[in-house]
C-alpha positions as CSV (number, residue, x, y, z in Angstrom):
1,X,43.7,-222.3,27.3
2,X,41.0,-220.9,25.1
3,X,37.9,-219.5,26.7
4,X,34.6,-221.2,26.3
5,X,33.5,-217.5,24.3
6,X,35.8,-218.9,21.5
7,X,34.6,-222.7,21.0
8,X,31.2,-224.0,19.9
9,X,29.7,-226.4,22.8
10,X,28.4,-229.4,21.8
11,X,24.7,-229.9,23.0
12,X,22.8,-233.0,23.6
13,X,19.1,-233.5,22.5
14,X,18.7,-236.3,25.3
15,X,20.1,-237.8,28.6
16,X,22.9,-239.5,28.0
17,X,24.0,-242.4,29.7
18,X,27.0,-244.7,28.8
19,X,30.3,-246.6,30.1
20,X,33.7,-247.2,28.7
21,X,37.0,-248.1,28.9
22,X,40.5,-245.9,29.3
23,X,43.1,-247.8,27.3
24,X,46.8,-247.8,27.0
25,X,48.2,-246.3,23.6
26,X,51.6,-248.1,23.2
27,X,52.6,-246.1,20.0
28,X,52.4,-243.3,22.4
29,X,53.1,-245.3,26.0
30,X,50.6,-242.9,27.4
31,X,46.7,-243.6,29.0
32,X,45.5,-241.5,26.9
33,X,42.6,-243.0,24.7
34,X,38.9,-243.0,26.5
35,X,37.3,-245.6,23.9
36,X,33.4,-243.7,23.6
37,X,30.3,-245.9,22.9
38,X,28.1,-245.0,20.3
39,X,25.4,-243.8,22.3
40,X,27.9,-240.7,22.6
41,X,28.2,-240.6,18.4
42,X,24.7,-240.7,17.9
43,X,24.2,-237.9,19.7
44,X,26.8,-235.9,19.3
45,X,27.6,-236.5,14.8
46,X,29.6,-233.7,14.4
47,X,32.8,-235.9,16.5
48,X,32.5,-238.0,13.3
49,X,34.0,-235.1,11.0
50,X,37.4,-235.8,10.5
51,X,38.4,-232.6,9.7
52,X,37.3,-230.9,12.6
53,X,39.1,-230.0,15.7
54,X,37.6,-230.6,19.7
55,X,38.9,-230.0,22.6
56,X,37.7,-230.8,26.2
57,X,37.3,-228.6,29.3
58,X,38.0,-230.9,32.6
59,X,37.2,-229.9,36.0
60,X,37.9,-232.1,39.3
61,X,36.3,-230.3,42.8
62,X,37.3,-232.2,45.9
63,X,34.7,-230.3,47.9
64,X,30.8,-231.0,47.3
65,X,30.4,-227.2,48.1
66,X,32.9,-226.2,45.5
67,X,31.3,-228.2,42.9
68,X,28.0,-226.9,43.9
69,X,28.9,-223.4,43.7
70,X,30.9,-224.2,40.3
71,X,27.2,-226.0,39.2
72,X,25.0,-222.6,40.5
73,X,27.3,-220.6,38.2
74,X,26.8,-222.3,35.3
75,X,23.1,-222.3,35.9
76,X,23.2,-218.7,35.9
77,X,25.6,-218.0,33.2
78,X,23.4,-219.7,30.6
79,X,26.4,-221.9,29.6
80,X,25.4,-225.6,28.8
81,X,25.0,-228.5,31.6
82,X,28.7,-230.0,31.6
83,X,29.1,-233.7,31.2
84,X,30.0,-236.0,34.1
85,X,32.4,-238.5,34.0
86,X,32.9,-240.9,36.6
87,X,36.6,-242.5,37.0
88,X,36.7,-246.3,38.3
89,X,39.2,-249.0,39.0
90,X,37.8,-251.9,37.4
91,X,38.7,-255.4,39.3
């Protein structure tokens, strides 16, 4: 996996806040879409260019404290607030 020193991270101007869906690909018969609203779009444009290539970093702490500590390093590295995503089972 590539190291953050060798991709550009995307940077929001504003708070963010939007929900979605995760959706079943049949041509692929995997769960592997995550449909983003446009909120997400308008603030990050540069997912629009179909030529270019992203990636995604994911993390998952099951301990508070790790994820605090993962948090305080970030903080001090300089490296951008990450973006939380919150996994539900809808009814």
């Amino acid at each position: 996996m590539a190291t953050t020193q060798t991709k550009k991270t995307l940077v929001p101007r504003t708070k963010i806040s939007s929900e979605g869906k995760v959706y079943y690909n049949e041509s692929f018969q995997a769960w592997n879409t995550l449909k983003l609203k446009k909120e997400l779009f308008a603030e990050f444009p540069q997912l629009m260019e179909k030529r270019s290539k992203f990636s995604y970093k994911l993390a998952y702490y099951r301990d508070p404290e790790k994820f605090l500590e993962e948090i305080k390093k970030l903080a001090k590295s300089g490296e951008v607030m990450p973006l939380l995503v919150w996994l539900f089972k809808d009814k």
